[in-house]
C-alpha positions as CSV (number, residue, x, y, z in Angstrom):
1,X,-11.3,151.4,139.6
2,X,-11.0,147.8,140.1
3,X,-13.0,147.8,143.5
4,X,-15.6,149.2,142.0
5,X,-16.0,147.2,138.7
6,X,-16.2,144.7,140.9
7,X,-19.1,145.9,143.1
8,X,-20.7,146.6,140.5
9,X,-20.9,143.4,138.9
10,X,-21.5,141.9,142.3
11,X,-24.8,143.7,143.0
12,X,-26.3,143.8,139.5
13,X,-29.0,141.7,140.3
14,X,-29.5,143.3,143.6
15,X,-31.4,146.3,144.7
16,X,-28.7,148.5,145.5
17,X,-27.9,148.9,141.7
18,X,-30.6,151.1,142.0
19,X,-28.8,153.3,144.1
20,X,-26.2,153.3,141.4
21,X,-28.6,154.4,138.7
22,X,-29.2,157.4,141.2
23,X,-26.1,158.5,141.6
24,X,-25.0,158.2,137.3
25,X,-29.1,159.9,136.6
26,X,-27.5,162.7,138.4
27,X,-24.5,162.8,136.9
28,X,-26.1,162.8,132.9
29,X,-28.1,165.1,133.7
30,X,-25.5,167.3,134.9
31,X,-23.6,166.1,131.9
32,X,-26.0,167.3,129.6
33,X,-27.2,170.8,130.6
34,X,-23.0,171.3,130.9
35,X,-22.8,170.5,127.0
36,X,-25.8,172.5,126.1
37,X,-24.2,175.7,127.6
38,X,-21.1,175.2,126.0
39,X,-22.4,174.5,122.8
40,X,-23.8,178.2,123.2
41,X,-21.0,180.0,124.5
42,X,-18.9,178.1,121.9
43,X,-21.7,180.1,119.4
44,X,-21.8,183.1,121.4
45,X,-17.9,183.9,120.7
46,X,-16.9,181.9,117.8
47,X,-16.5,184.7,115.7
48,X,-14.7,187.2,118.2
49,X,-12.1,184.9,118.5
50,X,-10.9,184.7,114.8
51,X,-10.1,189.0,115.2
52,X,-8.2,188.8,118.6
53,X,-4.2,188.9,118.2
54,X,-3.2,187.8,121.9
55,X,-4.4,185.2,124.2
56,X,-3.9,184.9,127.3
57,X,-2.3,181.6,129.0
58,X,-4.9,180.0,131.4
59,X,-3.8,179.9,134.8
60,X,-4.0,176.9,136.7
61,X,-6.0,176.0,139.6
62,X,-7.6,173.1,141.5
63,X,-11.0,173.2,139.2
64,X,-8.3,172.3,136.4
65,X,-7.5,168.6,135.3
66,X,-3.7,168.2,136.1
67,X,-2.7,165.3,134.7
68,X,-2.4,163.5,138.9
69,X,-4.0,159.9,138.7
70,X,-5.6,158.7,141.7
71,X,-4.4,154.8,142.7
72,X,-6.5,153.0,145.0
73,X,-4.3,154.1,148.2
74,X,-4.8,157.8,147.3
75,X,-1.2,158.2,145.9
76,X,-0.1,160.4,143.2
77,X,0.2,157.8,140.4
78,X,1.3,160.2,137.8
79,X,3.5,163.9,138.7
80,X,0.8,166.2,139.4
81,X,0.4,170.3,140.5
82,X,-1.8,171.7,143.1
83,X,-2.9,175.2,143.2
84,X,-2.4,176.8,146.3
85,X,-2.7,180.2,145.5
86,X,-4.0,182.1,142.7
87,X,-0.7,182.2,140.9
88,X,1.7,180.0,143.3
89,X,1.4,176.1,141.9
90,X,3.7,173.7,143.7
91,X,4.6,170.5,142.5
92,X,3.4,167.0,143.7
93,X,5.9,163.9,144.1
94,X,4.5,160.9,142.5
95,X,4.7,158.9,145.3
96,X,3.5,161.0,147.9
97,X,0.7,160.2,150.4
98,X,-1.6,163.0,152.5
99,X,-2.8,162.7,155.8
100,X,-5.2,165.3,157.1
101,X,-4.7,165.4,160.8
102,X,-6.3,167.3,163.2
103,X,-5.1,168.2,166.8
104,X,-7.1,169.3,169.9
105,X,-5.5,170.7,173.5
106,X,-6.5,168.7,176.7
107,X,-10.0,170.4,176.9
108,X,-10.6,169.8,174.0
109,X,-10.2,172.7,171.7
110,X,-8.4,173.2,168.5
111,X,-4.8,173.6,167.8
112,X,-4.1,175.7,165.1
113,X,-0.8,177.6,165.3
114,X,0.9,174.3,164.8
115,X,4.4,174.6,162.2
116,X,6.0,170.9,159.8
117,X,8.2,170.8,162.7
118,X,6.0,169.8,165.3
119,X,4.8,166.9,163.9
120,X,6.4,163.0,163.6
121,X,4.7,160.6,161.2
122,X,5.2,156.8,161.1
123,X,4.2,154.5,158.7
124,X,4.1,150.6,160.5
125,X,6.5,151.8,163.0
126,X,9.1,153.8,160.7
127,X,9.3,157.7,161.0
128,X,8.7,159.2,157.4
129,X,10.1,162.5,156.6
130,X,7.2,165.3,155.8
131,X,7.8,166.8,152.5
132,X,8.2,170.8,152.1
133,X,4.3,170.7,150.8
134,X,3.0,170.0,154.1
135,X,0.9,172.6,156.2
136,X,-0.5,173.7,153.1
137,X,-3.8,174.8,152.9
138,X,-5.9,171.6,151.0
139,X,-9.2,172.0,149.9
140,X,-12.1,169.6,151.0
141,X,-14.8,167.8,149.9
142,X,-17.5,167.1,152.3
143,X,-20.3,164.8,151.3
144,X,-23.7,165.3,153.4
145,X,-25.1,162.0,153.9
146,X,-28.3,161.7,155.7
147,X,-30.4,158.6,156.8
148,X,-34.1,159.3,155.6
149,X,-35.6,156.2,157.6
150,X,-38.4,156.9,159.9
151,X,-36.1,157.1,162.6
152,X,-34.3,160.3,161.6
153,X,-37.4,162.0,159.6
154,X,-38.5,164.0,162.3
155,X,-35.3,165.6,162.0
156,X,-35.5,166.8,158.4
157,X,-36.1,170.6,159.2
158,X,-33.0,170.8,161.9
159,X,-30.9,169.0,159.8
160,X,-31.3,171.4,156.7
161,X,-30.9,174.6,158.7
162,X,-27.4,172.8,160.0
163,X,-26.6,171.6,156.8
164,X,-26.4,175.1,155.5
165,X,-25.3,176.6,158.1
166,X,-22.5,174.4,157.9
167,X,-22.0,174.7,153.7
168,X,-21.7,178.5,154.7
169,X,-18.8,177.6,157.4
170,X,-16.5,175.4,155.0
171,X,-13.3,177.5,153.4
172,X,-14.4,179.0,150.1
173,X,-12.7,176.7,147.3
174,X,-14.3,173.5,149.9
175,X,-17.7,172.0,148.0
176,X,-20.2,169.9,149.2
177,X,-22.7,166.9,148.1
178,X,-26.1,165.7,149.5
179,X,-26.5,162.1,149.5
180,X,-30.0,160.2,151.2
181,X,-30.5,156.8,152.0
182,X,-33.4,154.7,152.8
183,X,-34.5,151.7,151.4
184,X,-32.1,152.7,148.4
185,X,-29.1,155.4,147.8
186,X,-29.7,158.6,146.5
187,X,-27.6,161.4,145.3
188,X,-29.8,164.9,145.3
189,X,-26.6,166.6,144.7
190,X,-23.4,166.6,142.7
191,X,-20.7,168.4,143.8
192,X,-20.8,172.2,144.2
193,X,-20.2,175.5,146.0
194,X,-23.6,176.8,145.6
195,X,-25.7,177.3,149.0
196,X,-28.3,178.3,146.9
197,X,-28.1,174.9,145.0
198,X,-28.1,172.7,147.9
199,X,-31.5,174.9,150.0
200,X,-33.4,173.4,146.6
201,X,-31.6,169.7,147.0
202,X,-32.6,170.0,150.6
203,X,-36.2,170.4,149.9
204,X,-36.4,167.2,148.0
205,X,-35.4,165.1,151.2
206,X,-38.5,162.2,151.5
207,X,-39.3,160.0,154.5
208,X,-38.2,156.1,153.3
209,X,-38.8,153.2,155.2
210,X,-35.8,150.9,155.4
211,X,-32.0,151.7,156.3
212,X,-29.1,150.8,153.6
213,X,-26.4,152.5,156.0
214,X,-23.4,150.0,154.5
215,X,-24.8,150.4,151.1
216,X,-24.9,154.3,151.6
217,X,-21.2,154.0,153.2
218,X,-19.9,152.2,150.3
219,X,-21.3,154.0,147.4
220,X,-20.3,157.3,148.6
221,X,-16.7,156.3,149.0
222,X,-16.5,154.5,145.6
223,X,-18.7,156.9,143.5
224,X,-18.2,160.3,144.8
225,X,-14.5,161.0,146.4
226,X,-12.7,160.1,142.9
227,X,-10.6,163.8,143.3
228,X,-6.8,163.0,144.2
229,X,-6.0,166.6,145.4
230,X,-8.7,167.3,148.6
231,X,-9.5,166.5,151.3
232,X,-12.2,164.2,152.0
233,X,-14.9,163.9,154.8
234,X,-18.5,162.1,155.1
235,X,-20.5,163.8,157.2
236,X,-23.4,161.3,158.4
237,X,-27.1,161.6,160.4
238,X,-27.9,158.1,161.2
239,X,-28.6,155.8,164.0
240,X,-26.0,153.4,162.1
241,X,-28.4,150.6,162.1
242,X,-28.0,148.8,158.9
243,X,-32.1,147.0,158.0
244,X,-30.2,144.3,156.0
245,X,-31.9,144.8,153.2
246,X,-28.6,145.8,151.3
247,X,-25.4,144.2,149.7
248,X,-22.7,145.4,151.7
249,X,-21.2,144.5,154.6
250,X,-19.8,146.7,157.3
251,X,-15.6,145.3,156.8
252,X,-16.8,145.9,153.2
253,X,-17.7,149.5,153.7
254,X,-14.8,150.5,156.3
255,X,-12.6,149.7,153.5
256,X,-13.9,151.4,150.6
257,X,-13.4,154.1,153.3
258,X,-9.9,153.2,153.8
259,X,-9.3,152.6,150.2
260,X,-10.9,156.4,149.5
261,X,-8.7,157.9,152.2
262,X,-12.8,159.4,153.4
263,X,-12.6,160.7,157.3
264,X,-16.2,159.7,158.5
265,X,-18.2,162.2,160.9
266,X,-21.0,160.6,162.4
267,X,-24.2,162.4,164.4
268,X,-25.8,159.6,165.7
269,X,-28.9,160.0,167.1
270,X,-28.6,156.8,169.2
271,X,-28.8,159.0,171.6
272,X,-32.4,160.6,171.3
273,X,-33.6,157.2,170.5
274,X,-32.4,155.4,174.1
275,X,-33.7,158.0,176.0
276,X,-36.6,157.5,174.1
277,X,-37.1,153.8,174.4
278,X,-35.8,153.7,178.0
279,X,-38.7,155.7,179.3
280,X,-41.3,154.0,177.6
281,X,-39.6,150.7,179.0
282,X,-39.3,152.3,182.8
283,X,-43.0,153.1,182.2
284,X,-44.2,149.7,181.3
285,X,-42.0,147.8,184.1
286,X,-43.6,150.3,186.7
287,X,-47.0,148.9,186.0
288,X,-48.8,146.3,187.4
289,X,-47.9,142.4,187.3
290,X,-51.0,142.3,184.8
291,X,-49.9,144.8,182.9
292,X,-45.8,143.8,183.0
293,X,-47.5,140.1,181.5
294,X,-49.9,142.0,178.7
295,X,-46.7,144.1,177.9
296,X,-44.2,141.1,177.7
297,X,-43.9,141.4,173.3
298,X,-43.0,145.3,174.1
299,X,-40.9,145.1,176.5
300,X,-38.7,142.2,175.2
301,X,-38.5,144.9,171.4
302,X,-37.7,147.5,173.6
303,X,-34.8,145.6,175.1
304,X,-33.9,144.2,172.0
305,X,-33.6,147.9,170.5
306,X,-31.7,149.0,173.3
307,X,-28.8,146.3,172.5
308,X,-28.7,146.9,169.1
309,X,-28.5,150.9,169.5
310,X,-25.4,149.8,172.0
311,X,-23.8,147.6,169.5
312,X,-24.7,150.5,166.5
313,X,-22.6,152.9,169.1
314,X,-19.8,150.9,169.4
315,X,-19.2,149.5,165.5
316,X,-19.6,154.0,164.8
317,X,-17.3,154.3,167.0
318,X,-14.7,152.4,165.2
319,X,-15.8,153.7,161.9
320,X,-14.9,157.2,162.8
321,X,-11.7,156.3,164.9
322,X,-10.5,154.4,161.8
323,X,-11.1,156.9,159.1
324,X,-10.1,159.8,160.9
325,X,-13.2,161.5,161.7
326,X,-15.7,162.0,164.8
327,X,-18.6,160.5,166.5
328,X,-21.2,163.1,167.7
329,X,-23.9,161.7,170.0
330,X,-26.6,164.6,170.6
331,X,-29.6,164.8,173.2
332,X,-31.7,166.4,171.3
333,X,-31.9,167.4,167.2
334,X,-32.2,171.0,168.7
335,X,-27.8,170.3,169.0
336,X,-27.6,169.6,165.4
337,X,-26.8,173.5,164.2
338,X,-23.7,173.4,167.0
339,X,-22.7,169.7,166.1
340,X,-22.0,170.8,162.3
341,X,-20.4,174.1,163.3
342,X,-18.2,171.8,164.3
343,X,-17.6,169.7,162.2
344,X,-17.1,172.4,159.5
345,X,-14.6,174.2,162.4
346,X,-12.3,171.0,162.5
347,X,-12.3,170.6,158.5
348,X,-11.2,174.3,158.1
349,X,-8.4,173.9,160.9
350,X,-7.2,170.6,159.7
351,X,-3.5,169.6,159.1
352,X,-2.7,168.9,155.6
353,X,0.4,166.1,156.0
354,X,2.5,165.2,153.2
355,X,5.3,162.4,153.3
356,X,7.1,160.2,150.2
357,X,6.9,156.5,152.2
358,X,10.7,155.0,153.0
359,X,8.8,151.4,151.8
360,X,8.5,152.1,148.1
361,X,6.4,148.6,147.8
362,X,3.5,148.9,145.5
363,X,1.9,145.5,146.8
364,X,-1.5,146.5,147.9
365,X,-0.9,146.1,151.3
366,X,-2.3,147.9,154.6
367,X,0.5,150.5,155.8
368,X,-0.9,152.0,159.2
369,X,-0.1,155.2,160.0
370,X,0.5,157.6,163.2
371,X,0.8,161.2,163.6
372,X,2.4,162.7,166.9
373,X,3.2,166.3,168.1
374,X,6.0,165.7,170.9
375,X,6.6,167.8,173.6
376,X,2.2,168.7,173.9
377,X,-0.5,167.6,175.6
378,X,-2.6,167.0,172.3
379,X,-4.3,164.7,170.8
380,X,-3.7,164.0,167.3
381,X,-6.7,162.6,165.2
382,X,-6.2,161.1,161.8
383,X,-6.8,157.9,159.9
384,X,-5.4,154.4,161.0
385,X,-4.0,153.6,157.7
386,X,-3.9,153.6,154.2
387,X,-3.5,150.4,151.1
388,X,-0.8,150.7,149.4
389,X,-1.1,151.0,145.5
390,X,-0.7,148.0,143.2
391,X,1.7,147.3,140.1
């Protein structure tokens, strides 16, 4: 919570609080249609429950509160339960650190059948021993952020088909959010399981103008990703070109997402937008001489706009290869309904790692991590690291 007292007095003057106020409108009003139903049901059996003899222990389960603190590393900083089943809870070791991993064959398709005994984890170098909670199924929390700049609006009506489509793939105790960004941050909506909930958030998305992708990055990992017991992905439509309008910088928004333990999947339409640019630049250079000189302005933003959308490539690229995630790069919008089928695919076969680190240090410091399944052909996807928790 530190981090993020301290963003947030660091950009109270700026625009992006205005992002902030977004995401807590959302929350109040949540807040307060969730106390004025409880204040009825509270009505509605108030006097039944002064005749019944027997109640009936509640049972425990990943909706409840369970006493697990979440420390800036993602730790357990108090003992804690997860439900795993509907009556099987197994118990958390305070120190212990997840790492989702997921593991693909040499062409590229999913491993599933995989068992703890397959896998070796290291943490800077040292082998850690995987705890008997590992392999277990994990819940996840998948945030739908979407860039609503001009170049991604024509997009809107693919991208809410496959955003349902994929809320309707995702395991049944997973949830969801919808975040937008432009020239600010917007939540649409909270978390939830209800398809239903997110068609109507979907049909509030609005065309913006500029792009606040660092702001967007940071404010979803600080604000929204506060459960200690899931899983966590992003799950981003953007070019990845930040406008500079913002407060954040990218180092600062790769590690809020390193702090949050959030794997980043990115569908980059970089793409769609060279292709684009490319032939209108071909076009203009096959011209005259007269009409290569009239055209100079163009054809210098055109090859301007091609380096950027290489250098936005690249820094995705390392955002998603750090976190843990993916980096789609579609031809055309018509690919979005397959890309997010599979994305939603590699969050519901994901590896669920569990180790107690041999360095008990709580000094804040970067521990990086590997995962590796000897003896295979795989590859083994997962974050680069995690910060340790401080005293």
């Amino acid at each position: 919570m530190r981090a993020s007292v301290a963003w947030r007095k660091k950009t109270s003057a700026s625009v992006t609080s205005a992002a902030r106020v977004s995401f807590t409108a959302a929350r109040r009003a949540r807040a307060s249609l969730l106390l004025f139903v409880c204040l009825l049901a509270l009505l509605a059996v108030a006097p039944a429950s002064f005749t019944q003899d027997h109640t009936r222990p509640r049972k425990a389960s990943r909706e409840d509160g369970t006493g697990s603190v979440q420390s800036q590393s993602g730790q357990k900083s108090k003992q804690g339960a997860e439900a795993v089943g509907d009556d099987e809870v197994v118990t958390i070791n305070a120190s212990e650190v997840l790492v989702p991993a997921t593991v693909r064959d040499s062409s590229g398709q999913l491993v599933a059948d995989l068992a703890r005994k397959d896998f070796r984890v290291f943490e800077d170098g040292r082998e850690q021993p995987l705890s008997d909670l590992s392999l277990r199924q994990v819940p996840v929390d998948a945030a739908l952020l979407v860039d609503a700049s001009s170049s991604v609006a024509d997009s809107f009506e693919d991208f809410r088909r496959a955003a349902e489509q994929f809320a309707g793939r995702l395991s049944p105790d997973d949830r969801f959010c919808l975040i937008k960004f432009d020239d600010r941050v917007e939540l649409l909506l909270d978390w939830t399981k209800s398809r239903l909930q997110l068609h109507r958030a979907l049909a509030r998305l609005s065309t913006g103008v500029f792009t606040r992708f660092n702001d967007a990055l940071l404010l979803s990992a600080r604000e929204q990703f506060q459960r200690d017991e899931r899983r966590r992905a992003l799950v981003v439509l953007s070019d990845g070109i930040d406008s500079n309008r913002g407060s954040a910088t990218a180092d600062a928004a790769m590690r809020a997402l390193l702090e949050s333990q959030v794997a980043v999947y990115v569908i980059a339409n970089t793409e769609i937008e060279r292709t684009r640019k490319q032939a209108e630049l071909d076009s203009m250079l096959a011209g005259s001489d007269s009409t290569v000189r009239f055209n100079q302005l163009r054809i210098g933003d055109l090859r301007e706009s091609l380096r950027v959308l290489d250098a936005s490539e690249r820094n995705l690229a390392e955002l998603t290869r750090a976190t843990g995630g993916r980096l789609y790069k579609p031809q055309s919008f018509d690919a979005l309904d397959r890309v997010y089928a599979e994305i939603a695919d590699e969050l519901r076969h994901q590896y669920a790692l569990y180790y107690t680190p041999t360095n008990p240090a709580r000094d804040g410091r970067f521990r990086r991590v590997r995962v590796e399944v000897p003896g295979h052909d795989y590859e083994v996807t997962t974050r680069v690291g995690y910060y340790a928790p401080r005293h």
